[in-house]
N, C-alpha and C positions, 0 to 999 in steps of 0.2 A: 435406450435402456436406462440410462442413468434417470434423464428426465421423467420417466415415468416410476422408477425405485423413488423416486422424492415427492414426485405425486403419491404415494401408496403410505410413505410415512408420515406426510401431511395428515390424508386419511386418517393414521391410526391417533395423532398426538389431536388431533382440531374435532375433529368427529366424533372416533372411536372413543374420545379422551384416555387414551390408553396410557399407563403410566410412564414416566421418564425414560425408566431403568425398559420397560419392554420395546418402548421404540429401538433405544439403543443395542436388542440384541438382536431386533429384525435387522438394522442398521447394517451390525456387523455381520449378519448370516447374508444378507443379500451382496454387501460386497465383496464379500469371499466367491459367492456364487458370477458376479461380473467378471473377475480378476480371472478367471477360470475360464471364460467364456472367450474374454479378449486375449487369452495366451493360446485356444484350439481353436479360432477362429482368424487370428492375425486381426483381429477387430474389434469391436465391441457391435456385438448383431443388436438391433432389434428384436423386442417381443415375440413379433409376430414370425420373425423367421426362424424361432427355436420348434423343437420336436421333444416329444419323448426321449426321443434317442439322444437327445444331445445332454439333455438331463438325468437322463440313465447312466453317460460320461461320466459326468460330476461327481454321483454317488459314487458310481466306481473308484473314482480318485481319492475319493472320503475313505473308502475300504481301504483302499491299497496303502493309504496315507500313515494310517492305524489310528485313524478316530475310533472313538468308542460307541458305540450302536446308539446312544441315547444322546450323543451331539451329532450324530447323522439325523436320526432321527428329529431334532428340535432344527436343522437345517432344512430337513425337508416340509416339518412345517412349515416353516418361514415362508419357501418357495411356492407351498399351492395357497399360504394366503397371500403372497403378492399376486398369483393367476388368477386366481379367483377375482380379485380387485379388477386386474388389467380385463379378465372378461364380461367384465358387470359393466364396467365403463368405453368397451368397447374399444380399447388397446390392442387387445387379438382376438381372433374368431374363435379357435378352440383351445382349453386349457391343456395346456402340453404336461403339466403335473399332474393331472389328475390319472394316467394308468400306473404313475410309479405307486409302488408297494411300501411301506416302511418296514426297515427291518425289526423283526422280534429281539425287544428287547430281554437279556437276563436283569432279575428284576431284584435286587440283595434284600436278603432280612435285616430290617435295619436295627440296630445296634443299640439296647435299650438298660435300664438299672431297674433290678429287683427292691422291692417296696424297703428291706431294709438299707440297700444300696443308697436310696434317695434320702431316707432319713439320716444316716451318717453326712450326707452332702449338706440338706439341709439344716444341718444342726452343727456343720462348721464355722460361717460366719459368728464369730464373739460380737455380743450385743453394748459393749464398753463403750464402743468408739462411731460417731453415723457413720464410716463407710460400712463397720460392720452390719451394723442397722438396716443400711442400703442397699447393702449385697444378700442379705439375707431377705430380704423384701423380695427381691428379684427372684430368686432363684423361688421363695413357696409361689408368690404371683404365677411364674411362668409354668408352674409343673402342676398348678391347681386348675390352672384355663389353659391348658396343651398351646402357649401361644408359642409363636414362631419368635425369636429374638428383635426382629425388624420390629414388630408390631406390641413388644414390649416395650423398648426404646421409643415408642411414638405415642404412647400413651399419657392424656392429659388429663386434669384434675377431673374437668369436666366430663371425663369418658366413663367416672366411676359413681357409679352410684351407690352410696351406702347401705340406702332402707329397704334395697332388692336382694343386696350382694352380688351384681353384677356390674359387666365392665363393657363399656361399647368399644369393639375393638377395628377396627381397617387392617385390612389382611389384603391379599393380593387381589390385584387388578382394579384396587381401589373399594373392593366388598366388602360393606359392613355385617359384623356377625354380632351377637351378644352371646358374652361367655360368664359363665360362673365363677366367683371367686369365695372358695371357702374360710371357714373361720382363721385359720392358722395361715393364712394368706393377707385375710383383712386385720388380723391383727397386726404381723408386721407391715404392713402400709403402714398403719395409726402409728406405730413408732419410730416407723421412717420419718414419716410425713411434719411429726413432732421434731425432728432433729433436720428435717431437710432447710438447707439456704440457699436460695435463688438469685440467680445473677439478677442485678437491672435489665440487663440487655435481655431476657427472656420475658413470653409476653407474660401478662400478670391473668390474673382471673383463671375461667375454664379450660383458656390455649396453656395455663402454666404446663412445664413438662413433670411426671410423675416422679421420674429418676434423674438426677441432674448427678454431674462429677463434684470432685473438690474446689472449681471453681463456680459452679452453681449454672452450669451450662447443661444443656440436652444430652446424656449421656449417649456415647455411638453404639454401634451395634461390636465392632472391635474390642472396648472397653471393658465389653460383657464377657465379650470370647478370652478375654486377658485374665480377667478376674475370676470366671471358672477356675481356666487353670492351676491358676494358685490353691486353689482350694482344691481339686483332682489333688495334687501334689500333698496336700496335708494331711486326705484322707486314706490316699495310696486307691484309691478308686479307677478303674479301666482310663487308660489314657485316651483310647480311643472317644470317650465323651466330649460330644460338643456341647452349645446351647441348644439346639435343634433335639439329644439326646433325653433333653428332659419330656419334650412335646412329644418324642417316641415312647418315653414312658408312660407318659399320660393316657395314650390312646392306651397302649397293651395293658396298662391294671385296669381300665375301663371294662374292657373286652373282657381278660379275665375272671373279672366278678360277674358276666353278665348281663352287661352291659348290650343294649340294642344297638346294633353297627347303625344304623341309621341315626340316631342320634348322636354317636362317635363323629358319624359327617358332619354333622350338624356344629357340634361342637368344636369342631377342627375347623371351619371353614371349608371343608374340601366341593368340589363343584360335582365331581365324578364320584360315584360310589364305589369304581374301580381302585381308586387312590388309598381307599380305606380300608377294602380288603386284604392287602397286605400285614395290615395288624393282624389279621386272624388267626396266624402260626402260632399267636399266644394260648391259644386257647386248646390246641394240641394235646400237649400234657394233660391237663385237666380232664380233657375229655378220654384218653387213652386210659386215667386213672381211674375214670368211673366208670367206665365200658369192662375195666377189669375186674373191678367189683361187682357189678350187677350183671352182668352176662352168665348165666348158666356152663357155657360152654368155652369163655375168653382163657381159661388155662388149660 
């Protein structure tokens, strides 16, 4: 069993080129799933001697454990892409994952700021001093292109192109998207960018990093999460905002003005169109608004 889990993540990193971070959590969901096998088995079985049944175990043990349905769920992924593998390459005869079911996820409205919520945030940063500069760049950047904070954080000189106003960005699984960056976006860049100081140690040219710290290094993804907060705190704005909350906003004022969900995927990166319908609760209101107006009979 072992030898063929490391066959499978060969697979994903050499082949599949699948990123670091996703080897690493097939990694961890598959060894959870051994460590399980070798404590009801006295052993550690081979492939080919597992069942349905024995993996129906497992979940059960996930339930009883009190994982939450959507780390079951991302385990049991895990599990029929490794069968999947082991039966392409003829590890076992039949895939023992494939009649389990995934559980139904509950699936949260995610947690978003009102247009003038976002202007109060982004009109914290003071433009006096480049962190402010820098923070302020960040925050219109991320909330103008719904980007994810990773994919902030990894953006290079080269990514931006001015004479379109657009930005090449890498979003998961290594996918590139091109996303729009508006005027009050590209402007603070150009005043960042005026006040930015680059370490030696970072490369020069089109690899340079867009946002760098106080020491002129790659700002982290952490750094970003740090320095919202501070500003949450000055504005008295929902605590519960991440960086992620700005990319939830992005999508929902999209949608509420209008906006084609299919270009909302588009512009999000998303793979699934499923992923993007979840914005649509935004549009709720609006619609219940004007169904009350125009309807003959809605009162």
């Amino acid at each position: 069993m072992q030898s063929s889990v490391a066959r499978f993540l060969r697979h994903l990193a050499l082949e599949k080129n699948a990123a670091e971070l996703t080897v690493k959590s097939y990694r961890e969901d598959l060894t959870a799933l051994t460590q399980y096998l070798s404590a009801a088995y006295g052993r550690l079985p081979s492939p080919e001697e597992l069942t349905p049944l024995d993996l129906r175990g497992y979940v059960a043990a996930l339930h009883e454990a009190g994982y939450a349905k959507s780390s079951v769920s991302r385990r049991m992924a895990s599990m029929r892409s490794f069968f999947r593998f082991a039966q392409r390459e003829g590890l076992v005869e039949a895939n023992p994952a494939k009649p389990l079911r995934t559980p139904r996820r509950n699936r949260k409205l995610p947690h978003f700021l009102t247009t003038d919520e976002i202007g109060r945030l982004l009109d914290a940063p003071l433009r006096r001093d480049p962190q402010g500069l820098r923070d302020r760049a960040i925050l219109e950047t991320m909330y103008s292109a719904g980007l994810r904070v990773s994919e902030t954080v990894g953006l290079n000189d080269g990514d931006l192109d001015w004479d379109n106003g657009i930005a090449r960005i890498r979003g998961k699984g290594r996918r590139e998207r091109l996303a729009p960056i508006g005027s009050f976006a590209q402007a603070a860049l150009h005043e960042w960018l005026k006040a930015r100081v680059v370490s030696p140690r970072e490369p020069k040219g089109t690899a340079t990093p867009v946002f760098v710290n106080r020491f002129g290094r790659r700002l982290t993804t952490r750094s970003v999460g740090r320095m919202l907060e501070k500003y949450l705190q000055a504005t008295g704005l929902d605590d519960r905002t991440t960086p992620h909350t700005l990319r939830h906003s992005f999508a929902t004022h999209l949608l509420d003005r209008g906006a084609d969900i299919r270009s909302v995927q588009e512009l999000l990166g998303h793979k699934s169109l499923t992923t993007t319908q979840i914005y649509t609760h935004v549009s709720t209101a609006g619609l219940r608004e004007a169904y009350e107006k125009a309807h003959p009979r809605a009162k």
